[in-house]
Predicted model as a PDB file, atoms N, CA, C, CB and O in Angstrom, pLDDT in the B-factor column:
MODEL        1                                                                  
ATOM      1  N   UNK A   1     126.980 108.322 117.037  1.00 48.00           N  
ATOM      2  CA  UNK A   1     125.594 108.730 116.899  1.00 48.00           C  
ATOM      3  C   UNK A   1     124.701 107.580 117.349  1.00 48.00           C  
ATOM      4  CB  UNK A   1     125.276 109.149 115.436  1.00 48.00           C  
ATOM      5  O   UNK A   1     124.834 106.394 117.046  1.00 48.00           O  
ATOM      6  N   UNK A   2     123.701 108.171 118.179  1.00 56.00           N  
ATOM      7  CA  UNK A   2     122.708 106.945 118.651  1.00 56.00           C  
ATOM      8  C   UNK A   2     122.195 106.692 117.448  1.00 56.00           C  
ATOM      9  CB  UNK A   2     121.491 107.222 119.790  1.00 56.00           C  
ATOM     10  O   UNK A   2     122.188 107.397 116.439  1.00 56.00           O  
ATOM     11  N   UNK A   3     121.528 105.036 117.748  1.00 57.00           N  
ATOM     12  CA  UNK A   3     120.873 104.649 116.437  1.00 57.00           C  
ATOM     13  C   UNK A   3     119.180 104.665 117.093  1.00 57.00           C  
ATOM     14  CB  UNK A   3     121.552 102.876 115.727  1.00 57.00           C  
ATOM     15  O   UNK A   3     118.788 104.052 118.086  1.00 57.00           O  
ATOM     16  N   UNK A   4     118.386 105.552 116.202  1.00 64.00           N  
ATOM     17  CA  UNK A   4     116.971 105.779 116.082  1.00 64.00           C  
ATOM     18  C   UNK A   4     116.310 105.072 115.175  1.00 64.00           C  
ATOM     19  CB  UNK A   4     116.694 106.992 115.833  1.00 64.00           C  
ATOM     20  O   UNK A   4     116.337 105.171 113.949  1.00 64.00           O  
ATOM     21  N   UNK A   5     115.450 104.030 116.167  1.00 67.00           N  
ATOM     22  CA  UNK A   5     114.450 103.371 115.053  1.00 67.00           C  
ATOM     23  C   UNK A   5     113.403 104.193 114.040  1.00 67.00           C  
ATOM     24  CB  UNK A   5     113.526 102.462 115.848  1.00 67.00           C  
ATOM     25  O   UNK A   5     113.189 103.896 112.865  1.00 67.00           O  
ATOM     26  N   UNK A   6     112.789 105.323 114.800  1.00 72.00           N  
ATOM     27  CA  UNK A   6     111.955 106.427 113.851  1.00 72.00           C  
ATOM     28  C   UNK A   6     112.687 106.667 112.746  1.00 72.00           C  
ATOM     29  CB  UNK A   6     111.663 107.868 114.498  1.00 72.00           C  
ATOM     30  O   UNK A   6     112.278 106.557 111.590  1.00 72.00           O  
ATOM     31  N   UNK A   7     113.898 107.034 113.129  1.00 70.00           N  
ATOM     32  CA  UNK A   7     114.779 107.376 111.827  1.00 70.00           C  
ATOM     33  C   UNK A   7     114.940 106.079 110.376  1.00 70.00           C  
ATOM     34  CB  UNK A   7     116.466 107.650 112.570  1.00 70.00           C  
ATOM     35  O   UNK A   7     114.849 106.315 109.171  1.00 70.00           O  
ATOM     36  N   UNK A   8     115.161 104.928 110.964  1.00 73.00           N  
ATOM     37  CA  UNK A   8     114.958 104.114 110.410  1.00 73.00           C  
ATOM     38  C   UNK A   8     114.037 103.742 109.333  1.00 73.00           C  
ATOM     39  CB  UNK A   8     114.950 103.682 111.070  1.00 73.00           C  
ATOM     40  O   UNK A   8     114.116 103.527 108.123  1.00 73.00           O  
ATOM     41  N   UNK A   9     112.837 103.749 110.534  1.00 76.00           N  
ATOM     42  CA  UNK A   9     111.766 104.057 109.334  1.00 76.00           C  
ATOM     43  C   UNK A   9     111.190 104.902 108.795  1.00 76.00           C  
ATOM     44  CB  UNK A   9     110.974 103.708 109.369  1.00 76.00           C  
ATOM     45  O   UNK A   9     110.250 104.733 108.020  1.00 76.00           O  
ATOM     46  N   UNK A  10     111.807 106.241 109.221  1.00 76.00           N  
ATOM     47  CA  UNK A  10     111.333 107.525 108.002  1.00 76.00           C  
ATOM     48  C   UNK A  10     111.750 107.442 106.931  1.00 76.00           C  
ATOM     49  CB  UNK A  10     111.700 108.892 108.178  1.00 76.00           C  
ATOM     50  O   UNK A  10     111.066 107.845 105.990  1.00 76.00           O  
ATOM     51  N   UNK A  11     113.481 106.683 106.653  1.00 73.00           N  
ATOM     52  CA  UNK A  11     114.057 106.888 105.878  1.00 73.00           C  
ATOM     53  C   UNK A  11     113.475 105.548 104.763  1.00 73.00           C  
ATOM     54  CB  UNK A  11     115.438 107.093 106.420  1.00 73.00           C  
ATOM     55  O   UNK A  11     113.458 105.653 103.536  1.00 73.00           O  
ATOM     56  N   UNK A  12     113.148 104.650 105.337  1.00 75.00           N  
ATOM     57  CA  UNK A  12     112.581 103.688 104.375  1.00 75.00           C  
ATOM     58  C   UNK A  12     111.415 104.097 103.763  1.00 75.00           C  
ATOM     59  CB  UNK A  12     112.317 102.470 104.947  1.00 75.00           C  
ATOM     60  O   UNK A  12     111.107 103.926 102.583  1.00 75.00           O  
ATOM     61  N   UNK A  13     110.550 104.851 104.953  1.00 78.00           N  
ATOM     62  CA  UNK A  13     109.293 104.652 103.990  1.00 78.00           C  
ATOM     63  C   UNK A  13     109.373 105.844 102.804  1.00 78.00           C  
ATOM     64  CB  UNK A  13     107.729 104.808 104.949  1.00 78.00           C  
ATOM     65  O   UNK A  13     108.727 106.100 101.788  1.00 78.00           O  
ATOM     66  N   UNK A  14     110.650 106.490 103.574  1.00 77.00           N  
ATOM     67  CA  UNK A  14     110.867 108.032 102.294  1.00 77.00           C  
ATOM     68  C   UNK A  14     111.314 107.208 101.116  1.00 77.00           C  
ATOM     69  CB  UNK A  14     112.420 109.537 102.710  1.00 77.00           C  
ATOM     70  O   UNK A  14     110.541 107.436 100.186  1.00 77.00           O  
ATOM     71  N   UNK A  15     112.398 106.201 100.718  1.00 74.00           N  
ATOM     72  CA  UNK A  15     112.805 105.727 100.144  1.00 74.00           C  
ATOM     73  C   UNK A  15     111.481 104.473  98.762  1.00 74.00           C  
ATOM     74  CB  UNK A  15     113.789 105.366 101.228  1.00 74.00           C  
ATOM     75  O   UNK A  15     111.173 104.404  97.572  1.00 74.00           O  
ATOM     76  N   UNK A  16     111.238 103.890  99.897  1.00 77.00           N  
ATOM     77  CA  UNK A  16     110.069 103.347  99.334  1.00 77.00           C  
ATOM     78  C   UNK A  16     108.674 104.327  98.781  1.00 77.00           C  
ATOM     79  CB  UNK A  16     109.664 102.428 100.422  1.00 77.00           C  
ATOM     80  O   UNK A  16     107.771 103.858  98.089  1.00 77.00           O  
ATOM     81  N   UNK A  17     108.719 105.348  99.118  1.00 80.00           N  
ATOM     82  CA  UNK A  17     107.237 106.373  98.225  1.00 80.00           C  
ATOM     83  C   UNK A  17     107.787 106.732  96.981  1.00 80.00           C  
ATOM     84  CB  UNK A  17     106.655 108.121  99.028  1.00 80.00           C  
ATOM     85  O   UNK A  17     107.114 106.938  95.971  1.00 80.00           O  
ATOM     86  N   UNK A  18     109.538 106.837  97.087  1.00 77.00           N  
ATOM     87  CA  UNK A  18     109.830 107.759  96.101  1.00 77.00           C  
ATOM     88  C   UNK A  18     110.140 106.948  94.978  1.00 77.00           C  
ATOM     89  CB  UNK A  18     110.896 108.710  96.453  1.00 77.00           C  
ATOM     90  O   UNK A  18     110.280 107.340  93.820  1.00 77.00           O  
ATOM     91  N   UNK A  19     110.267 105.438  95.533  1.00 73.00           N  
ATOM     92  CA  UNK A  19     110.482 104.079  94.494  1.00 73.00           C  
ATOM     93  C   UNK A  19     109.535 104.186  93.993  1.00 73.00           C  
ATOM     94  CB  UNK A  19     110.654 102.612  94.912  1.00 73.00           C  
ATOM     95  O   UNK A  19     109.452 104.890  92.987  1.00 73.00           O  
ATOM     96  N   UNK A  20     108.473 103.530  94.502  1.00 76.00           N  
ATOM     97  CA  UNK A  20     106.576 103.208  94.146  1.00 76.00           C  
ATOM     98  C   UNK A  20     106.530 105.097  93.182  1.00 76.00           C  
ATOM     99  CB  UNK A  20     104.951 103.060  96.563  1.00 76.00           C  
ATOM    100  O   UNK A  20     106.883 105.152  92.004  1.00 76.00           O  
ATOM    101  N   UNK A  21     106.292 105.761  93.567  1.00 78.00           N  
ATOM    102  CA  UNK A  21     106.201 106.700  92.756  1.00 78.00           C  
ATOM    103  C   UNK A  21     106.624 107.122  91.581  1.00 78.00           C  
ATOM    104  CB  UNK A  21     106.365 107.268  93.185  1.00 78.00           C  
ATOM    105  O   UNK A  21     106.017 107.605  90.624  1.00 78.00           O  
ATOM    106  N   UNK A  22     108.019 106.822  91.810  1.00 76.00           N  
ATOM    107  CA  UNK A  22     108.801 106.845  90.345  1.00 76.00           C  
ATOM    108  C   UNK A  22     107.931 106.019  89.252  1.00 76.00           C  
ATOM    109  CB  UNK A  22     110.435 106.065  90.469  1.00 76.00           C  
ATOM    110  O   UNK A  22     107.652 106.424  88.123  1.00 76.00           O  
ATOM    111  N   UNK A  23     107.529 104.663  89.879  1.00 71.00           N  
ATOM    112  CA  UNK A  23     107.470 103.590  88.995  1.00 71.00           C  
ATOM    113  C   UNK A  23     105.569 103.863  88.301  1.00 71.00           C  
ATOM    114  CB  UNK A  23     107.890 101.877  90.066  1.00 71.00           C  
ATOM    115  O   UNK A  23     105.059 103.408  87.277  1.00 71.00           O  
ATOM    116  N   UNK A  24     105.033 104.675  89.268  1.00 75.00           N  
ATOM    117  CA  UNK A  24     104.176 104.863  89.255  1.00 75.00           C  
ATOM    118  C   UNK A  24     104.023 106.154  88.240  1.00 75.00           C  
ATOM    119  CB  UNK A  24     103.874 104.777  90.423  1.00 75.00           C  
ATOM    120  O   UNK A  24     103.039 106.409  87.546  1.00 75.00           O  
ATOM    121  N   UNK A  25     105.158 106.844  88.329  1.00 76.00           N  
ATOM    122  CA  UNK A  25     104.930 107.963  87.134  1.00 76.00           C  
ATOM    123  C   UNK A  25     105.102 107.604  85.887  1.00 76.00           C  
ATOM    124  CB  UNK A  25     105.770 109.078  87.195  1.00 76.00           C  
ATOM    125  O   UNK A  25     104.619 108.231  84.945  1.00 76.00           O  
ATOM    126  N   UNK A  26     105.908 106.414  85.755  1.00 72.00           N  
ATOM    127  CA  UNK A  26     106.555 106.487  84.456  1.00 72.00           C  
ATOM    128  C   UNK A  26     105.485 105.253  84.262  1.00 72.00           C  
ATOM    129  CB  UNK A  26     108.444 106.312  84.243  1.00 72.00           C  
ATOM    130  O   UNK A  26     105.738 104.570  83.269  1.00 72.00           O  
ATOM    131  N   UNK A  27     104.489 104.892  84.920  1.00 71.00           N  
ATOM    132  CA  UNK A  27     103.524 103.744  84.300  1.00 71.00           C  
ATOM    133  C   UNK A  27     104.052 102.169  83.776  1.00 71.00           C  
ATOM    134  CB  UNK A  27     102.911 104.429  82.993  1.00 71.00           C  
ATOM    135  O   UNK A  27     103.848 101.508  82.758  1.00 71.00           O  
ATOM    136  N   UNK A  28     104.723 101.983  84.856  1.00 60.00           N  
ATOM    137  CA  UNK A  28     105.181 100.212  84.693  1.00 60.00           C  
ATOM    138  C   UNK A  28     104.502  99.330  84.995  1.00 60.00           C  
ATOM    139  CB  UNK A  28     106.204  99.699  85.373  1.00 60.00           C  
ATOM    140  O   UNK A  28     104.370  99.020  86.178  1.00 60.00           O  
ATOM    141  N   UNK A  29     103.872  98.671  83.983  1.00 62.00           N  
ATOM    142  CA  UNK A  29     103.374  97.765  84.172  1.00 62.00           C  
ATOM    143  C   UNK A  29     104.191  95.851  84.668  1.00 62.00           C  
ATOM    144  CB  UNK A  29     102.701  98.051  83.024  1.00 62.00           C  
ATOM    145  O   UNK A  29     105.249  95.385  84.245  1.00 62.00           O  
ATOM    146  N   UNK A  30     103.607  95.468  85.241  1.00 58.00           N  
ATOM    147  CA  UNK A  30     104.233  94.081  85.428  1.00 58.00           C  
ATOM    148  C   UNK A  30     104.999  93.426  84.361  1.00 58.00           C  
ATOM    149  CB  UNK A  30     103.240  93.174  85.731  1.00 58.00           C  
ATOM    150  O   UNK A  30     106.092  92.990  84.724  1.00 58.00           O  
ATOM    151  N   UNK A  31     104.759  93.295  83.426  1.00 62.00           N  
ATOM    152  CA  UNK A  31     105.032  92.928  81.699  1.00 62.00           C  
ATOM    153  C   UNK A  31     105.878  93.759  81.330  1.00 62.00           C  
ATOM    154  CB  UNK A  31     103.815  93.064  80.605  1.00 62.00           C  
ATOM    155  O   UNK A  31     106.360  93.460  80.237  1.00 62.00           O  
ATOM    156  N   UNK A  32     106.416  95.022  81.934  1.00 68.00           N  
ATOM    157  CA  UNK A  32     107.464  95.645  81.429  1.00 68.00           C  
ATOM    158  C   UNK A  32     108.841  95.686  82.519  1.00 68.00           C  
ATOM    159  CB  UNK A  32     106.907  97.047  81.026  1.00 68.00           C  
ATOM    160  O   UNK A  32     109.957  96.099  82.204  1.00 68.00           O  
ATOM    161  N   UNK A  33     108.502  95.229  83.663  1.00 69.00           N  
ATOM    162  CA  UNK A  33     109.436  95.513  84.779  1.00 69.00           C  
ATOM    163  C   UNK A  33     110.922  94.400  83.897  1.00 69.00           C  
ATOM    164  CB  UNK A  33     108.585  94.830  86.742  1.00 69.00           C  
ATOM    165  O   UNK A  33     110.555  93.574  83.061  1.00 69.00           O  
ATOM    166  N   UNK A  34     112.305  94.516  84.180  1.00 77.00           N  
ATOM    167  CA  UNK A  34     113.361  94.440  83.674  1.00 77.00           C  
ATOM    168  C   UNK A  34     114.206  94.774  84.670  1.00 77.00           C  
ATOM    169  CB  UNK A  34     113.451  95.079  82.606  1.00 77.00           C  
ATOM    170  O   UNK A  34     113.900  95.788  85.298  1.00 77.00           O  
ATOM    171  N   UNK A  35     115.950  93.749  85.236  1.00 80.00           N  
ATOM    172  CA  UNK A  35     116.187  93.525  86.264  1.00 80.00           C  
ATOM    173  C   UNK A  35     117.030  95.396  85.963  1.00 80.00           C  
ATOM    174  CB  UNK A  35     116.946  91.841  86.641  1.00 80.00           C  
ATOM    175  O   UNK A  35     117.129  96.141  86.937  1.00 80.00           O  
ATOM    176  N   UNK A  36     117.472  95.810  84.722  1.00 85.00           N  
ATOM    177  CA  UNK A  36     117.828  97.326  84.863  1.00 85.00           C  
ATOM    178  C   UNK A  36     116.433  98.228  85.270  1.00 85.00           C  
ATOM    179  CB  UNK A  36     118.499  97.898  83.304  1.00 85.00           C  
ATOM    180  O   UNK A  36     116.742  99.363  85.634  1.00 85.00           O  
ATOM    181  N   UNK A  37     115.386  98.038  85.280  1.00 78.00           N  
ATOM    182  CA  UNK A  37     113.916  98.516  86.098  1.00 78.00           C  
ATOM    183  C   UNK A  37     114.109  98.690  86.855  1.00 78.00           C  
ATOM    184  CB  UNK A  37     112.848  97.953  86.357  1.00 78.00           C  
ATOM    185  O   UNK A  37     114.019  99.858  87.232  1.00 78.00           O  
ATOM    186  N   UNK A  38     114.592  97.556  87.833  1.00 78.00           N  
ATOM    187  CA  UNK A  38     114.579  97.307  89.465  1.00 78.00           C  
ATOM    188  C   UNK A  38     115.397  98.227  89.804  1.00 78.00           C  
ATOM    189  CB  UNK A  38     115.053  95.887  90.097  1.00 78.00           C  
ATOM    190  O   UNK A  38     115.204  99.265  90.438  1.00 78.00           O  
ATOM    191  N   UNK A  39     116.783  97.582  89.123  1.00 85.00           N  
ATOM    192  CA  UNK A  39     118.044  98.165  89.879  1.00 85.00           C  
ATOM    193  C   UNK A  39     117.683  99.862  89.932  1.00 85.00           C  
ATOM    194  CB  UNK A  39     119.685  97.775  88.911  1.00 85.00           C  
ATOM    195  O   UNK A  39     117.813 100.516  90.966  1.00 85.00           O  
ATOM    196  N   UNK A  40     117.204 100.449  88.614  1.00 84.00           N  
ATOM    197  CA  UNK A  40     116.923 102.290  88.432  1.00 84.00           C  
ATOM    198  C   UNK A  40     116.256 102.597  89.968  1.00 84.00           C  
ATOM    199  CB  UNK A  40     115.443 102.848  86.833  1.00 84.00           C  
ATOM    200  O   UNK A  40     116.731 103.360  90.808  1.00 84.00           O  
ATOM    201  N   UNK A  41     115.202 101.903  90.073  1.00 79.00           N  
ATOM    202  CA  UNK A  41     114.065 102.367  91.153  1.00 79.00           C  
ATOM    203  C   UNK A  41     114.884 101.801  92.739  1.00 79.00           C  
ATOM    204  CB  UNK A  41     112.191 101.369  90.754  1.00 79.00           C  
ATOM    205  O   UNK A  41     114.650 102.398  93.791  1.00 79.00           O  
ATOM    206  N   UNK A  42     115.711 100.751  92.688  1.00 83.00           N  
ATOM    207  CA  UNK A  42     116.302 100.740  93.910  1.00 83.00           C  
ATOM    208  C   UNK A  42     117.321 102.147  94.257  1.00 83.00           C  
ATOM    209  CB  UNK A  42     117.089  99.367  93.925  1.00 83.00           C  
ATOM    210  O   UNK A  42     117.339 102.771  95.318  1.00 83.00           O  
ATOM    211  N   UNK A  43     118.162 102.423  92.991  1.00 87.00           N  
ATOM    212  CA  UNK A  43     119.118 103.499  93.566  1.00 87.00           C  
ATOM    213  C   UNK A  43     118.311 104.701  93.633  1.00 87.00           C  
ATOM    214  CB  UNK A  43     120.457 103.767  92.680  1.00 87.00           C  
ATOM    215  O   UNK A  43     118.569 105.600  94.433  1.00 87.00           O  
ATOM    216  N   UNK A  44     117.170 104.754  92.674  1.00 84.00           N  
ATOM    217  CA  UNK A  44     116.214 106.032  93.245  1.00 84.00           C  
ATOM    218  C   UNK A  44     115.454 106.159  94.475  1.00 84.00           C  
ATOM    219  CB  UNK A  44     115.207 106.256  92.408  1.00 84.00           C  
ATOM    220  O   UNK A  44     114.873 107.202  94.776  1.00 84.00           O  
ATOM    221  N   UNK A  45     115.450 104.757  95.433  1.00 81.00           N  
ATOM    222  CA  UNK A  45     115.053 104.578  96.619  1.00 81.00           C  
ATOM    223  C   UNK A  45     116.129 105.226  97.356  1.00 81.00           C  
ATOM    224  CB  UNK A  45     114.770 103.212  96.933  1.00 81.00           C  
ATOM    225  O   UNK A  45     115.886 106.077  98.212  1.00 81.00           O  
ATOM    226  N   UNK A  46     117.595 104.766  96.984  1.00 84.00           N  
ATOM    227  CA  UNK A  46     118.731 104.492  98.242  1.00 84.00           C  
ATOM    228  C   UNK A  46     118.980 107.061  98.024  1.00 84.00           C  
ATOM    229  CB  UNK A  46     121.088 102.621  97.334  1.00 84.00           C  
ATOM    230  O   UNK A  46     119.370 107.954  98.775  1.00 84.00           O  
ATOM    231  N   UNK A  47     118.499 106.994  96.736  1.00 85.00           N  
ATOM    232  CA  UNK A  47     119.035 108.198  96.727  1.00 85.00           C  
ATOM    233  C   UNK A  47     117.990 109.253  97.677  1.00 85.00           C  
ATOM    234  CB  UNK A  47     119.233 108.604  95.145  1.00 85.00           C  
ATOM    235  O   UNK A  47     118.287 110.216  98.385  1.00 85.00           O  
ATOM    236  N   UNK A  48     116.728 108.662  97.380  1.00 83.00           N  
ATOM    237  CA  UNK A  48     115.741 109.659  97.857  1.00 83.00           C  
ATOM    238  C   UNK A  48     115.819 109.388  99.276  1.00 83.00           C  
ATOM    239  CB  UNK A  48     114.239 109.534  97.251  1.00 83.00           C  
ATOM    240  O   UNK A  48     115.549 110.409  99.907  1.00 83.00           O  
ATOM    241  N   UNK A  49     116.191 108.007 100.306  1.00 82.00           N  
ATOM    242  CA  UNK A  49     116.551 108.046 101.469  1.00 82.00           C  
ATOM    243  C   UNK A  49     117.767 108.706 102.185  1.00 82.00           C  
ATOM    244  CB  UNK A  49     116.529 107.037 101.633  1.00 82.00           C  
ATOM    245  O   UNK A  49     117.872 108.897 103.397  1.00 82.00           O  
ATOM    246  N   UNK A  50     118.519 108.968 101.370  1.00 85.00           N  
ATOM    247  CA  UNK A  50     119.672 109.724 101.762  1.00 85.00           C  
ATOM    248  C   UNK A  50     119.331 110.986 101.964  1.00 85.00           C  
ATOM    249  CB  UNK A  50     120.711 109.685 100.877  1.00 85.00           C  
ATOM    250  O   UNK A  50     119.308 111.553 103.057  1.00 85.00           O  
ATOM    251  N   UNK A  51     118.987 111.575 100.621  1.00 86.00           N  
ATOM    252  CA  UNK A  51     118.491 112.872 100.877  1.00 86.00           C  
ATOM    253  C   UNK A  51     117.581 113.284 101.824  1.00 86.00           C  
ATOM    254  CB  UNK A  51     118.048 113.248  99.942  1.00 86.00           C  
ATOM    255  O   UNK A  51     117.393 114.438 102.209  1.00 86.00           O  
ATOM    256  N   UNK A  52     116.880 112.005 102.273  1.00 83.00           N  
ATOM    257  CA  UNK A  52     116.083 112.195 103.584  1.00 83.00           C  
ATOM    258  C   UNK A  52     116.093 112.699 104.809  1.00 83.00           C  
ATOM    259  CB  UNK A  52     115.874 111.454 103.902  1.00 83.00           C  
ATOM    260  O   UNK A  52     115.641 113.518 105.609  1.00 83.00           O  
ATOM    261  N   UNK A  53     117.251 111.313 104.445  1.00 85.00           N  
ATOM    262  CA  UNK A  53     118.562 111.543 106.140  1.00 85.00           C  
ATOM    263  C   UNK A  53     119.040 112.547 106.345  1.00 85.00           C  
ATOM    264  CB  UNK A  53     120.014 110.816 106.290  1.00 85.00           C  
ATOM    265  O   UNK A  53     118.976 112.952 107.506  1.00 85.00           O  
ATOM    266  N   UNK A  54     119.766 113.442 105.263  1.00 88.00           N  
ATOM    267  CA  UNK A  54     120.539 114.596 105.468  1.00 88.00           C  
ATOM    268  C   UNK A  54     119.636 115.640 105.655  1.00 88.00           C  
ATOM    269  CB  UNK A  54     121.464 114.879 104.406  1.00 88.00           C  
ATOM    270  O   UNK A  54     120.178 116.618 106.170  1.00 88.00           O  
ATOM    271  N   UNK A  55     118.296 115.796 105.389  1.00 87.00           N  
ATOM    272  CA  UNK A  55     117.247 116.604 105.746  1.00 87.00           C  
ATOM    273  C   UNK A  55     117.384 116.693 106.974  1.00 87.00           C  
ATOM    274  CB  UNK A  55     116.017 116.235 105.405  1.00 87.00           C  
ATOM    275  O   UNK A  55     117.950 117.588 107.603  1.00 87.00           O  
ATOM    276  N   UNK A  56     116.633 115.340 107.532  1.00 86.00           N  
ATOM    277  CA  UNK A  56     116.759 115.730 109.302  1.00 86.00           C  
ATOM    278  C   UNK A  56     117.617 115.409 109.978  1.00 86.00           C  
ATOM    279  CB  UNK A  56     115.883 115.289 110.161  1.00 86.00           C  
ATOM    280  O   UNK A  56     117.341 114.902 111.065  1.00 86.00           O  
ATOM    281  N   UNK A  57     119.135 115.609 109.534  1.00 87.00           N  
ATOM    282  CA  UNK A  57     120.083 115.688 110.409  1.00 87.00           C  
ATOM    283  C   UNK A  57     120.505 117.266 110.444  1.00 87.00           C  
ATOM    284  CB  UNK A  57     121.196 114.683 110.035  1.00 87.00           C  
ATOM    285  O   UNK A  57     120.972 117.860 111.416  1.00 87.00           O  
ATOM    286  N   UNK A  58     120.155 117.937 108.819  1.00 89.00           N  
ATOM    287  CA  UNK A  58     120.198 119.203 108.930  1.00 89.00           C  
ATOM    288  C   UNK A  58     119.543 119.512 109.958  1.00 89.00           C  
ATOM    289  CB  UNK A  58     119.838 119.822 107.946  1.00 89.00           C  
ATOM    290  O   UNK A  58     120.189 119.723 110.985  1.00 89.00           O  
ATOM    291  N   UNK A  59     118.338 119.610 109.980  1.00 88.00           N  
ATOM    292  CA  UNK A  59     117.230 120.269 111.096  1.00 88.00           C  
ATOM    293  C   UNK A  59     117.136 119.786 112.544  1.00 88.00           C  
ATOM    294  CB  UNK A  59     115.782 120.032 110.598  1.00 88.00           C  
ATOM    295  O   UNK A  59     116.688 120.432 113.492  1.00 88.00           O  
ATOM    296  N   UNK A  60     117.750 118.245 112.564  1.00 88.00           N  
ATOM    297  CA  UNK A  60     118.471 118.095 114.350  1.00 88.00           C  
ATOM    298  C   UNK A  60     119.512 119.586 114.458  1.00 88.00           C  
ATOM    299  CB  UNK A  60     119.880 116.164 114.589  1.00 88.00           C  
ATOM    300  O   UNK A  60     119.406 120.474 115.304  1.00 88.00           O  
ATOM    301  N   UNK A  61     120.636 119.501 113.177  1.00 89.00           N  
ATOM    302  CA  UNK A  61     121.267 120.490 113.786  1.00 89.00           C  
ATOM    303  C   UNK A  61     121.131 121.863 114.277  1.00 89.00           C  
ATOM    304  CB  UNK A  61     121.902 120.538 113.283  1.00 89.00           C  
ATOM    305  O   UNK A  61     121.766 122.448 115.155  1.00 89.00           O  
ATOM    306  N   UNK A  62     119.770 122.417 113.214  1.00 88.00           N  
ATOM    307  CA  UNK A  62     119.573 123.677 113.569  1.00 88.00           C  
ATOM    308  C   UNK A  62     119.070 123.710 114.464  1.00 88.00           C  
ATOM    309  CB  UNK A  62     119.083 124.375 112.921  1.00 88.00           C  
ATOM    310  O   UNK A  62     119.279 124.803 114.990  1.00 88.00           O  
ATOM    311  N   UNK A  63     118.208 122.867 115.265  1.00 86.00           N  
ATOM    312  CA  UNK A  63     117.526 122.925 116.506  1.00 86.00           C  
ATOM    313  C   UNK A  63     118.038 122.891 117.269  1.00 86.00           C  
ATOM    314  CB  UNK A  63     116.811 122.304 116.802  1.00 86.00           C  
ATOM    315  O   UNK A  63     117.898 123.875 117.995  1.00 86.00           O  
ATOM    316  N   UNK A  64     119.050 121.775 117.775  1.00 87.00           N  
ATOM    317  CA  UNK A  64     119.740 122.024 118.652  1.00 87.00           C  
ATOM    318  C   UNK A  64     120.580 123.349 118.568  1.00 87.00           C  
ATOM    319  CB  UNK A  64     120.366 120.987 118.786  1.00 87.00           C  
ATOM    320  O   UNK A  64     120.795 123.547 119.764  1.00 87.00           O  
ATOM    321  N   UNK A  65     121.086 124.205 118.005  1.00 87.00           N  
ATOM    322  CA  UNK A  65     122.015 124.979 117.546  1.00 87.00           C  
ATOM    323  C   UNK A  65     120.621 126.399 118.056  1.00 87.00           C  
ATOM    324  CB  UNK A  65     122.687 124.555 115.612  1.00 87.00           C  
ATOM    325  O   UNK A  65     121.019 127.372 118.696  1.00 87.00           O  
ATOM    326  N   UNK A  66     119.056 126.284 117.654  1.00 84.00           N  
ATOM    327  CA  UNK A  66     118.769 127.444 117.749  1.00 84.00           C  
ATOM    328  C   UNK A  66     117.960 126.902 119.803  1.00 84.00           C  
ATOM    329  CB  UNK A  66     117.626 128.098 116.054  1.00 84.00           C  
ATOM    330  O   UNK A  66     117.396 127.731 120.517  1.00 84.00           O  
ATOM    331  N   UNK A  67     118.158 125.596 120.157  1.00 84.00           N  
ATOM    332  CA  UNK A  67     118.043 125.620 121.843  1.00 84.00           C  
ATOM    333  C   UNK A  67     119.022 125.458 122.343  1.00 84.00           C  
ATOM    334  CB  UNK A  67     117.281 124.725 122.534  1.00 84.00           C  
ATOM    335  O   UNK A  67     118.815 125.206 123.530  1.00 84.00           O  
ATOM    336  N   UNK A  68     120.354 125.455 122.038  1.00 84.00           N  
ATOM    337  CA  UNK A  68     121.675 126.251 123.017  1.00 84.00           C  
ATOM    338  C   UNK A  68     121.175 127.692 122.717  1.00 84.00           C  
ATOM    339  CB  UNK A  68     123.657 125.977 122.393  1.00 84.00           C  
ATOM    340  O   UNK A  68     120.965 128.307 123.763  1.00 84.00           O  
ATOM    341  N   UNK A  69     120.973 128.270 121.808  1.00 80.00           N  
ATOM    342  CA  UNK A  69     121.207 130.005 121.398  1.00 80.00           C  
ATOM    343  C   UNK A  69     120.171 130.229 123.055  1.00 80.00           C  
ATOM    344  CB  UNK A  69     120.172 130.848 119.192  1.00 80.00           C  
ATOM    345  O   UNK A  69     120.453 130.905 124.045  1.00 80.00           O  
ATOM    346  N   UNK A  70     119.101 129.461 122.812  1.00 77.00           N  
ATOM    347  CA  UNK A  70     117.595 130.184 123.751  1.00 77.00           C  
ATOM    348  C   UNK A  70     118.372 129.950 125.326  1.00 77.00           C  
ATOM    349  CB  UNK A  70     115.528 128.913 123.555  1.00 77.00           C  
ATOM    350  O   UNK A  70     118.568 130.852 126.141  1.00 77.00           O  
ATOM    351  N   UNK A  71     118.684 128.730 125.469  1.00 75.00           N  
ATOM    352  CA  UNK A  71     118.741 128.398 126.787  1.00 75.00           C  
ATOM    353  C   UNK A  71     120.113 129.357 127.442  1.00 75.00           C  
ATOM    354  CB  UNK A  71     118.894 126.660 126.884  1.00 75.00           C  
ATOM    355  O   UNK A  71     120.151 129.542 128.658  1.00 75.00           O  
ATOM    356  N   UNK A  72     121.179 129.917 126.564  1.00 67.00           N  
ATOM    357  CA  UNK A  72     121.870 130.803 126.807  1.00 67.00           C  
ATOM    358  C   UNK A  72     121.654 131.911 127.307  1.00 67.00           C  
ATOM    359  CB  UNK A  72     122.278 130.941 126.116  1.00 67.00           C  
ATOM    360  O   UNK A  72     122.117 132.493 128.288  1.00 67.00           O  
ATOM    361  N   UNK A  73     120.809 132.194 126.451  1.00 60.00           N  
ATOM    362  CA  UNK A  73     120.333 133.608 126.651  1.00 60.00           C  
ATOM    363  C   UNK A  73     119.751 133.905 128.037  1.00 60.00           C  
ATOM    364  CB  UNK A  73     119.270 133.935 125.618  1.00 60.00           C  
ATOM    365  O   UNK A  73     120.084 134.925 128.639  1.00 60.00           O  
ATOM    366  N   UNK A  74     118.898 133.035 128.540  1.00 56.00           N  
ATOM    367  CA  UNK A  74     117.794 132.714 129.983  1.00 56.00           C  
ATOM    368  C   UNK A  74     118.886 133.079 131.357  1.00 56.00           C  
ATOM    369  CB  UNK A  74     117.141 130.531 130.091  1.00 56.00           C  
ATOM    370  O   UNK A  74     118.479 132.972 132.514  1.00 56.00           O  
TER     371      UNK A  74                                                      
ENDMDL                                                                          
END                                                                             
């Protein structure tokens, strides 16, 4: 698989909103952050980037899959 810088950084900044957000829902203040804090909001980064990835690798696939169907057809 080629390596895509866009991809790269979709998947970070998906990763990083869903960190900042988390931390942002549950209202952490500086004075409460704790290195089990970090670590929670890093694997909720690494998880919400994954799920990212597999998003648009799903939807590379269907696309390509629904422009063979078109270009067949022609």
């Amino acid at each position: 698989m080629q390596h895509d810088h866009s991809l790269s950084l979709a998947t970070t900044a998906s990763g990083m909103v869903g960190g900042v957000g988390r931390a942002i829902a549950e209202q952490h203040s500086l004075s409460s952050i704790s290195l089990h804090g970090v670590i929670d909001v890093a694997f909720y980064a690494v998880v919400s980037a994954s799920v990212g990835y597999c998003v648009k690798v799903a939807w590379d696939t269907l696309f390509k899959r629904f422009r063979n169907r078109n270009s067949d057809g022609q």
